[in-house]
KOLVEXLO-35788 format. One record per residue (C-alpha): residue number from 1; x, y, z. Coordinates in pm, 1 decimal. Example, Ala and Ser with C-alpha at 12.3 -4.5 7.8 and 13.67 -1.06 7.14 Angstrom:
+-----+----------+----------+----------+
: num :        X :        Y :        Z :
+-----+----------+----------+----------+
:   1 :   1230.0 :   -450.0 :    780.0 :
:   2 :   1367.0 :   -106.0 :    714.0 :
+-----+----------+----------+----------+
//
This chain:
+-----+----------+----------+----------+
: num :        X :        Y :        Z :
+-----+----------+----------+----------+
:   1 :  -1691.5 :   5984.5 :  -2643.4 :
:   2 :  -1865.8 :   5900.4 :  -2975.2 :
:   3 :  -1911.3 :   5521.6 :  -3054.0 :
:   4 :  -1649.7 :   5506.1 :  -3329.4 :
:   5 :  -1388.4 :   5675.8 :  -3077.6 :
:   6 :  -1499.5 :   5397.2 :  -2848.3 :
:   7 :  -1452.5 :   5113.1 :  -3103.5 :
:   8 :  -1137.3 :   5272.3 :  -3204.0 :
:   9 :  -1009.8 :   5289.8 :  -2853.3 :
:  10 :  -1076.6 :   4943.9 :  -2742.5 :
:  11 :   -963.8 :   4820.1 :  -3050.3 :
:  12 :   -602.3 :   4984.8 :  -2995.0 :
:  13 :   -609.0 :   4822.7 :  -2665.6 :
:  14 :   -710.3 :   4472.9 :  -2762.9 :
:  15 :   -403.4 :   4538.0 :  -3028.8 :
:  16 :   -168.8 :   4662.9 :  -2765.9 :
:  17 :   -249.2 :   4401.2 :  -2492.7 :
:  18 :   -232.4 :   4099.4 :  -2797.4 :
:  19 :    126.9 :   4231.8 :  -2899.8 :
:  20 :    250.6 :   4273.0 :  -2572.1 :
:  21 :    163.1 :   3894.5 :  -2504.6 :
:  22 :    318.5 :   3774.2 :  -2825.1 :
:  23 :    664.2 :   3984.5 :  -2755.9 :
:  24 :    714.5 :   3934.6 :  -2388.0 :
:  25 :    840.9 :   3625.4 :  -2399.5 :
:  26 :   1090.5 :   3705.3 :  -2674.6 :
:  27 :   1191.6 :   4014.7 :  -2468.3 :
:  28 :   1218.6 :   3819.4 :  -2137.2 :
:  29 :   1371.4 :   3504.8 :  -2270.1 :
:  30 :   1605.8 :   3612.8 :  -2529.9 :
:  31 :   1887.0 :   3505.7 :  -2299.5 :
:  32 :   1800.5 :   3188.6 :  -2267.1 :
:  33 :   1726.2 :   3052.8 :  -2582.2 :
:  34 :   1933.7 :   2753.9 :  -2551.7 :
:  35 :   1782.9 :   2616.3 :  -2199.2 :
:  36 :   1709.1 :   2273.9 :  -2229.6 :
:  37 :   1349.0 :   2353.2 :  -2067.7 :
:  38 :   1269.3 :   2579.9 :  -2344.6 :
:  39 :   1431.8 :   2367.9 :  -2603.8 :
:  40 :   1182.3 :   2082.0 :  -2476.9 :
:  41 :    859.6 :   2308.3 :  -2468.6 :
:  42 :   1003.2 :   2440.9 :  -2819.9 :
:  43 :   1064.1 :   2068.1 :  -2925.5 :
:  44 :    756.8 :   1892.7 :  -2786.9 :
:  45 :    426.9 :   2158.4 :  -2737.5 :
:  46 :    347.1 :   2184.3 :  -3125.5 :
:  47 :    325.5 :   1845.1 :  -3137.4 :
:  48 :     92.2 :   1795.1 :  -2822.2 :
:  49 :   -108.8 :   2072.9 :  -2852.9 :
:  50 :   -186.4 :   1948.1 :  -3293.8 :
:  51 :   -276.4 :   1598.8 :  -3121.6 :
:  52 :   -487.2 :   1799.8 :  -2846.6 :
:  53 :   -665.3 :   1959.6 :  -3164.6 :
:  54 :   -729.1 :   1689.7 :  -3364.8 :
:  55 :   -867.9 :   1450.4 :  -3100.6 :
:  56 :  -1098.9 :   1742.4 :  -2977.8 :
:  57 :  -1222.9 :   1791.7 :  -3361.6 :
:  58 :  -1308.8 :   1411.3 :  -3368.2 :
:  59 :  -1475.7 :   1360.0 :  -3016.3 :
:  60 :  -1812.2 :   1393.6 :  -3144.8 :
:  61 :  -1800.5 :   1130.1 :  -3481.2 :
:  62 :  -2050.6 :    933.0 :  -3482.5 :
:  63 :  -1991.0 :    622.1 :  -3598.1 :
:  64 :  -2325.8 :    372.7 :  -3565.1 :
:  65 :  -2572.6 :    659.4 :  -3793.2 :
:  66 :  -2476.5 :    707.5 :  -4183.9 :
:  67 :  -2262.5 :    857.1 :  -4299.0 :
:  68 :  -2078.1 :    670.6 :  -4001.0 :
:  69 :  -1779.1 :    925.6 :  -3966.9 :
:  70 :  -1728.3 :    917.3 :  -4334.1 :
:  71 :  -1636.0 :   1304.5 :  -4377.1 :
:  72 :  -1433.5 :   1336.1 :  -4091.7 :
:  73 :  -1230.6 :   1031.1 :  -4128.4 :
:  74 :  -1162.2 :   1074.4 :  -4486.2 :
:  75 :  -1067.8 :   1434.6 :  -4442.4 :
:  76 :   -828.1 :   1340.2 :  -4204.2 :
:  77 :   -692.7 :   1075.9 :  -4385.5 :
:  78 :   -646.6 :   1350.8 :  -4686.0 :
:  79 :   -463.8 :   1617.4 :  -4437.4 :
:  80 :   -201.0 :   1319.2 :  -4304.0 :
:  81 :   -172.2 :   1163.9 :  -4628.3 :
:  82 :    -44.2 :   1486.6 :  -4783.4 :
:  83 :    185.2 :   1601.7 :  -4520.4 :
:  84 :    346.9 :   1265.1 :  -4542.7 :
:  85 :    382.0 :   1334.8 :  -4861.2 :
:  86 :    466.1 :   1654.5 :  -4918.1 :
:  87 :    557.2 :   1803.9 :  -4549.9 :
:  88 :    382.4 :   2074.1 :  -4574.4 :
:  89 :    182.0 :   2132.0 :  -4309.2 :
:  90 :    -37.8 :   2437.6 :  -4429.6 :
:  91 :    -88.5 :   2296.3 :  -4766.7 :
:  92 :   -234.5 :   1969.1 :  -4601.9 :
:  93 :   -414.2 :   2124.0 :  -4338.0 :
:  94 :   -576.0 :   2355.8 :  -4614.6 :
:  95 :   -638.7 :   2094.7 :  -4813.0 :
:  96 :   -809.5 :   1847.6 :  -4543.2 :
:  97 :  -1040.2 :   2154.0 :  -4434.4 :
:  98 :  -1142.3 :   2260.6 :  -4780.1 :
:  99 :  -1266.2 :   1878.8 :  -4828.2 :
: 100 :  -1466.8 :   1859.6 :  -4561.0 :
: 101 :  -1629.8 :   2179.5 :  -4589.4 :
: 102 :  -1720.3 :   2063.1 :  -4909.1 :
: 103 :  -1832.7 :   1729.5 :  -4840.5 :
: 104 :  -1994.1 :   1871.5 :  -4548.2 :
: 105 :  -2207.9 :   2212.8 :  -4695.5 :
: 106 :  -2309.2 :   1992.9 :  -5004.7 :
: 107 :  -2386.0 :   1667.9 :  -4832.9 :
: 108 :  -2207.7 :   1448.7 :  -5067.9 :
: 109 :  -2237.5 :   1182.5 :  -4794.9 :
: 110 :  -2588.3 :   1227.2 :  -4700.5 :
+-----+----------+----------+----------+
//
């Protein structure tokens, strides 16, 4: 088997396995779509699992050496401040990231 037969193969497989995760549940649980266990987990895990994110993007500010936090605070305020706004979600998100990438590859705070 040549290398690009190889890459091509495991590829496929990483594809298959990935969709077959993805649709299972659907398959398995189409039934049951108005359980009040998977209308909790539907209601409550994006939630948890966005405050599980953000919290583990912010363990490691620093707060007593300049710029104190600065970039990561602000952009955060930015990505809450527009989904308050607006509600939408990717447009805030987007917008929180591209600001501190900025702030962050051209030093502004530095």
């Amino acid at each position: 088997m040549s290398g690009a037969t190889y890459l091509i193969a495991v590829i496929a497989v990483m594809t298959a396995a990935t969709f077959l995760t993805r649709v299972t549940p659907f398959v398995l649980l189409r039934n049951m779509a108005d359980h009040p266990l998977l209308l909790f987990l539907g209601r409550y895990t994006p939630p948890a699992i966005m405050t599980i994110l953000v919290l583990y993007s912010l363990r490691e500010i620093n707060l007593t050496t300049a710029p104190f936090g600065a970039p990561e605070l602000i952009a955060s305020l930015i990505t809450v401040t527009l989904h308050l706004w607006l509600r939408h979600a990717l447009l805030s998100i987007f917008t929180g990231t591209a600001f501190y990438m900025f702030v962050v590859q051209t030093g502004f705070f530095l």
